[in-house]
Each structure stands twice: as C-alpha cells, then as structure tokens.
C-alpha positions, 0 to 999 in steps of 0.5 A: 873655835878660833875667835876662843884662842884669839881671845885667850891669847889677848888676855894672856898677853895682858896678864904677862905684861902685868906680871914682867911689870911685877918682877921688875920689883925684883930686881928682874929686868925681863926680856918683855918682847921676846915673852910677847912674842912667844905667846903670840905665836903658840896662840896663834898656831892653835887658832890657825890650827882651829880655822884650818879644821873648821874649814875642812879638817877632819879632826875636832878643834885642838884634839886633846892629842894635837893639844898635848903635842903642841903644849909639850913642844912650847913649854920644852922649847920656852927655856931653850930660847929665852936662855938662849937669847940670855947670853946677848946681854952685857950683864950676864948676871941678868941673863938667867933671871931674865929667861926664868921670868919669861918662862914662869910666865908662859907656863903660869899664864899662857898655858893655862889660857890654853886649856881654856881653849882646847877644854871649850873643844872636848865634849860639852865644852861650853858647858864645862867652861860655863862650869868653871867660870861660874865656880870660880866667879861665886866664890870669890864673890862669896869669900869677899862678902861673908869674909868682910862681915863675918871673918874672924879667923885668919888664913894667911895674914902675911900673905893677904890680911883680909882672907879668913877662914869662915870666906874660905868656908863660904866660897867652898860652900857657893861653888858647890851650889853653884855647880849642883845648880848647873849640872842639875840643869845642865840640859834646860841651859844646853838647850837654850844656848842651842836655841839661842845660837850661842852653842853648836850641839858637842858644846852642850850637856844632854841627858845622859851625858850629864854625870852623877852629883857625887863626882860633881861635888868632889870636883868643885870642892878640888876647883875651889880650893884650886881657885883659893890657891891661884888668889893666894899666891898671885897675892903672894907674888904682890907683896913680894913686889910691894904692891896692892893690884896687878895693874890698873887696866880695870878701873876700881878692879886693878889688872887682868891678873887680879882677875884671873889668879884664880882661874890660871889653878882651876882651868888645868885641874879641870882640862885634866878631868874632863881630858882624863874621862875622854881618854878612858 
C-alpha cells in the first residue's frame, strides 16, 4: 500500500530532523539534507515499488524478498555515501561524526519505519500492525499512570528518574491483556474492518489463522520489554544532549521522537517474527 510507505516516510523524516537536532548537543554538525534526502528516496522507492505492483504487478506489496534485497542494499550503501560526501568538508575532523550521525539515523529511524510498511504487506498484516500498535501504546499508558501513583523502585534513575520498576511490571502486564485481547478477537475485528472498507481480506486474521495464545504471550511480553528499551534509550540520548523532549512539534506531547522510541524496538522484533513464520 503506497499511501502506508508515504506516511511512514513523513514520519520518518520528522523524527530524523529531531534526532540531528540532538546531536548538534554533541558537538555533531550533521549533514541534514543529505539524511533527508536518503530517506526520501528509500521511501519512495518502496512506494513506487507498491504503486507499480497494485496497478498490475504479479507479486505481493514489498515481498519479504524484494524488502529484504531493498533494506540491504540502503543500509550498505548509507556509510559509503554519507563518508563519502564527508571528505568536502573544510574541517575534516567533522566529517566522520557528521557521516555516523547520518547513518545511525537511517538505520535507527527510517529502517524500522519500514518494517512497519512491508509488516502491513505479509499475511494478516492489518492485524499484526493494529497488534503491535495497541502493545505498544497500553503500556506506556499503563507504566506512566500506575508508575506515578504507585512507584516506589527505580529502573534507571540517571537515565529517566521517573521510570519504576512496578510501571515496568504494570506495562508487561497491560500489553499481554492487550494482545490476549486482540487475537482472542482477531476475527470479529477482521471482520468488521472488512465490512468497514478499511482492510482488504490478506489483512485480516480468520479462523484458523489465528495462532495459539501461548506464542502470543511470549511475544508480547518480548515486544514489551523491546518497547521499554526503545523509551529507555531515546531517554538516553536526551539527557546526553540536555534536554527533556525531542521536539515541540506536538503541543504538551513534545516531538515525534518522544512518540515513537518505543516502536523503532518493537516494529523489527515483530517483522522478524511474522517474516520468520512466512519463511517456514
């Protein structure tokens, strides 16, 4: 779906210009349109590549082979040309800094951004999305309201001074509700967004598809703590820089980053999952 790559590019390409924002408290000077533009086309190639197979191709939206083929090339391809064009710079002691920002950010942005795209193209991929948005988003919610009223022990005080362990335990606890909620109505939810027009029916999880609860838990409770981590370290990388939000692109909710740390984890551990059992 190429309106799903568009969308992924944007927010990509919002969150790296938070993130080169950051590493100028580093004393980084990024090579910011270079990065933006990068982005841009990997994006892009990815939409053109779905527009042409949904106006006749043969093949599925970004096959997990194409994908794979088109992720490889850009992450080899990112340090050969942001070095590369390292070299024009007057100080040359700028230069690889500058390179390894830009390509920390491809591949901590953008590349997951895309396994959000080609994971909405494999089977029941509205489903699995929906899935990990919804893990994600309850326990945060959930770790932020039970870790402020009832948070006593620390995870990680010189990296975020807020975050307990008893919100740690309440977030693991609401996305495995969360996702046994889900797949146990995996095909009511299907079948309404069919109805609805909002899914086409390979998006959707029937019957059989729907897999045991057991492998659903383990795998919440691994995107949880994946989720965790992502917060933790984009919490990280504020306070190396000094500052408390990403961004002020969303009012009282600081950047794009601050909003989506915990899925730039997540999204790959689940493309790998749900690429790994197309494979089998």
């Amino acid at each position: 779906m190429p309106v799903v790559a568009v969308f992924a590019g944007l927010v990509a390409l919002v969150t790296i210009y938070e993130f080169l924002k950051l590493t100028e408290s580093y004393g980084v000077q990024p090579m910011r349109w270079p990065t933006y533009l990068f982005t841009a086309l990997f994006f892009l190639l990815l939409a053109i590549n779905g527009l042409a197979i949904s106006t006749g191709g043969e093949a599925p939206l970004l096959s997990t082979g194409i994908f794979l083929v088109t992720l490889g090339f850009a992450a080899a391809l990112a340090p050969f040309l942001f070095l590369t064009l390292a070299m024009r710079r007057q100080e040359l002691s700028s230069g690889y800094p500058a390179a390894a920002a830009s390509v920390f950010a491809f591949t901590y942005i953008a590349l997951p951004m895309a396994m959000l795209v080609q994971l909405r193209e494999q089977a029941a991929g509205a489903i699995y999305l929906l899935y990990l948005l919804l893990v994600v988003w309850s326990g945060d919610i959930f770790a932020y309201f039970v870790g402020k009223s009832l948070g006593r022990h620390l995870m990680a005080p010189r990296i975020s001074p807020k975050k307990t362990w008893e919100g740690a335990a309440a977030s693991v606890l609401a996305s495995v509700g969360v996702g046994w909620l889900l797949f146990g109505h995996a095909e009511q939810i299907s079948g309404a967004l069919l109805r609805w027009g909002l899914i086409t029916r390979p998006g959707g999880m029937y019957g059989l598809e729907i897999p045991d609860m057991g492998p659903v838990i383990l795998l919440t409770i691994v995107l949880n703590i994946a989720a965790q981590l992502g917060d933790l370290v984009e919490s990280l990388i504020k306070r190396g820089a000094g500052v408390k939000d990403s961004g002020a692109i969303l009012p009282g909710h600081g950047g794009m980053l601050d909003r989506i740390d915990a899925l730039l984890f997540a999204a790959p551990v689940l493309w790998f999952y749900t690429a790994w059992r197309v494979m089998q």
